[in-house]
N, C-alpha and C positions, 0 to 999 in steps of 0.2 A: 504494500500500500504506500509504505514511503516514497519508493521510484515511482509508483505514477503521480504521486502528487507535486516529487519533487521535476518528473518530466515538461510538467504542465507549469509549473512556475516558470520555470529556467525557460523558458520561451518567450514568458511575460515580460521580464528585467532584463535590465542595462547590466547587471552583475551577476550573472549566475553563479560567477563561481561561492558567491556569498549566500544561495540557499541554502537554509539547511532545517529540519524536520526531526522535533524532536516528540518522542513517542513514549507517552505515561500511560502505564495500566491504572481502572482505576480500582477501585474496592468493590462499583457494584457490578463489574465487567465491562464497564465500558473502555474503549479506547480512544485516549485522547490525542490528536496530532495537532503538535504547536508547528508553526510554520514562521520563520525566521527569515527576514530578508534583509540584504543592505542596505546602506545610507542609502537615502533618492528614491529606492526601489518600492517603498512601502503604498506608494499613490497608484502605481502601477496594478498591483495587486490588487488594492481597494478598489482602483476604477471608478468610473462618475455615478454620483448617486449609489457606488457599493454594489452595482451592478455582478462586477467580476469578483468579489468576495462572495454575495449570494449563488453565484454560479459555480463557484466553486469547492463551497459549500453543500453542493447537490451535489456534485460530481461525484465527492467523498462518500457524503451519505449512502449513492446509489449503490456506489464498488464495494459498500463495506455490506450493503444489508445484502447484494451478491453471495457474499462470503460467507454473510450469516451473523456479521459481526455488528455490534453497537460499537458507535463510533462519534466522536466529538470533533469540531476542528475550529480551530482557533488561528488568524493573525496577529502576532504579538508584536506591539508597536515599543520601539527599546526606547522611547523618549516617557513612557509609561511605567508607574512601578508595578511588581507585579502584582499581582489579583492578591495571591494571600496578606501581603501587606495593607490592602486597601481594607478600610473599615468598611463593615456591613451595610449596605446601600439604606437595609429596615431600619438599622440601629440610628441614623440619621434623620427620618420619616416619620411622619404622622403616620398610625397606622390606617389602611386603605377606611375604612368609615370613620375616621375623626379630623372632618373636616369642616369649618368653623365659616 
């Protein structure tokens, strides 16, 4: 799965040799593929309106349930800290009915 995803990048960017695909089991079976790109390269990927991220977002989806596999896939922006570090989106929020 990593080679087609990282096939299908490296076509998109100006740096291929800067893709790279990193792949976390998780605890409930799913698999996760972070997807790494170069400086410059990250706009490329997202495409307008996020177009080519939702596309290829399906791409993954489809080859994994193929296989039979649950599967997650992420663009990780390095100008970004990562997710665990980020507080809880709730824990910052009204909860969804306490709104004034």
């Amino acid at each position: 799965m990593e080679d087609f995803i990282s096939f299908i990048v490296k076509h998109l960017v100006e740096k291929p040799e800067s893709v790279r695909i990193e792949t976390i089991k998780e605890e409930n079976g799913r698999i996760l593929y972070k997807l790494y790109v170069g400086q410059g390269d990250l706009g490329q990927v997202i495409g307008k309106e996020g177009r080519t991220a939702r596309s290829l977002r399906t791409l993954v989806f489809a080859a994994a349930a193929r296989r039979g596999i649950r599967a997650g896939f992420e663009i990780v922006d390095p100008a970004m800290p990562p997710r665990s570090a980020e507080p809880s989106a709730w824990s910052a929020m009204d909860s969804p009915g306490d709104h004034a």
